[in-house]
C-alpha positions as CSV (number, residue, x, y, z in Angstrom):
1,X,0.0,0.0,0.0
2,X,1.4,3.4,-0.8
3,X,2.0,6.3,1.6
4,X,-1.1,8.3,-0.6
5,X,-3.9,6.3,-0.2
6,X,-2.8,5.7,4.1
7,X,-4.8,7.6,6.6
8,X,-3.3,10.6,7.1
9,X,-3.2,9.6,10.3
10,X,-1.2,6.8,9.9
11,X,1.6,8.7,8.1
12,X,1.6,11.2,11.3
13,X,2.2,8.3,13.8
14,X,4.8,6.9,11.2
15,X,6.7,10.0,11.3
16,X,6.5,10.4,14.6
17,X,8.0,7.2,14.7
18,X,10.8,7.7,12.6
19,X,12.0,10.6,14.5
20,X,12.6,8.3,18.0
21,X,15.1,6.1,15.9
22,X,18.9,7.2,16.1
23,X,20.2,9.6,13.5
24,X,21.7,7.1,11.7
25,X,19.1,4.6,11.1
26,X,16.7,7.3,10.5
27,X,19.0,8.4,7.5
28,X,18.9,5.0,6.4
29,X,15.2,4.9,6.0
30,X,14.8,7.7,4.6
31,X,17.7,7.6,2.1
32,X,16.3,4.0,1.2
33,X,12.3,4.2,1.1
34,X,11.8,8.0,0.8
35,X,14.1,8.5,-1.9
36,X,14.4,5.0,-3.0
37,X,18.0,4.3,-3.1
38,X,19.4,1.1,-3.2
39,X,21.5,-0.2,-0.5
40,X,25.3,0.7,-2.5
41,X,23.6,4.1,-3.1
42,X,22.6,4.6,0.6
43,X,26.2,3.3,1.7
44,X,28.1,5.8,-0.5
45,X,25.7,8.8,0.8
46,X,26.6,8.0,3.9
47,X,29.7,6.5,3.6
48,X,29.5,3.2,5.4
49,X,29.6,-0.3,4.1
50,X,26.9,-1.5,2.5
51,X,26.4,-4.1,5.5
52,X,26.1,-1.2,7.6
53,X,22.8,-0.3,5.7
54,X,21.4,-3.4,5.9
55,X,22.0,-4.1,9.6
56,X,20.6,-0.1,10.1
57,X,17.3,-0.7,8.0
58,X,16.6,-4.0,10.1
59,X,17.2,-2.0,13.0
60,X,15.1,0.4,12.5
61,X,12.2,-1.8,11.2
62,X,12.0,-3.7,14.0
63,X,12.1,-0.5,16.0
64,X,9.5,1.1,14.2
65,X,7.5,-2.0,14.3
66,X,7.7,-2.2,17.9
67,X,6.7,1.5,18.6
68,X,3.6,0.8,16.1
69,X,2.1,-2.2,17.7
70,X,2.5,-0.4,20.8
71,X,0.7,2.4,20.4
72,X,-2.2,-0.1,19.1
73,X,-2.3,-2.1,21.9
């Protein structure tokens, strides 16, 4: 489901969200599904290895997951 047809709602608590990760997973996911780069482009941008990225983007999934499921519960 794309961001557009979401409650706007839902894109408030997902922002919200995203702000309580660390700076540098909350460049990740942003670099990666906001301006949907791929994981070598997000690496170079921010100059880490690319298994940096993917460690940081699981990280903050199952963050963002976490605080999600917790405010619906």
């Amino acid at each position: 489901m794309s961001a557009e047809s979401k409650d706007p709602s839902e894109i408030e608590k997902l922002q919200a969200a995203i702000r309580q990760l660390p700076p540098g997973e909350r460049s990740a996911i942003a670099l990666y599904h906001f301006e949907e780069m791929r994981v070598a482009e997000v690496a170079v941008a921010l100059a880490i290895p690319a298994g940096t990225v993917k460690t940081r983007l699981m990280n903050s999934r199952r963050k963002l997951r976490a605080i999600l499921e917790g405010e619906t519960s």
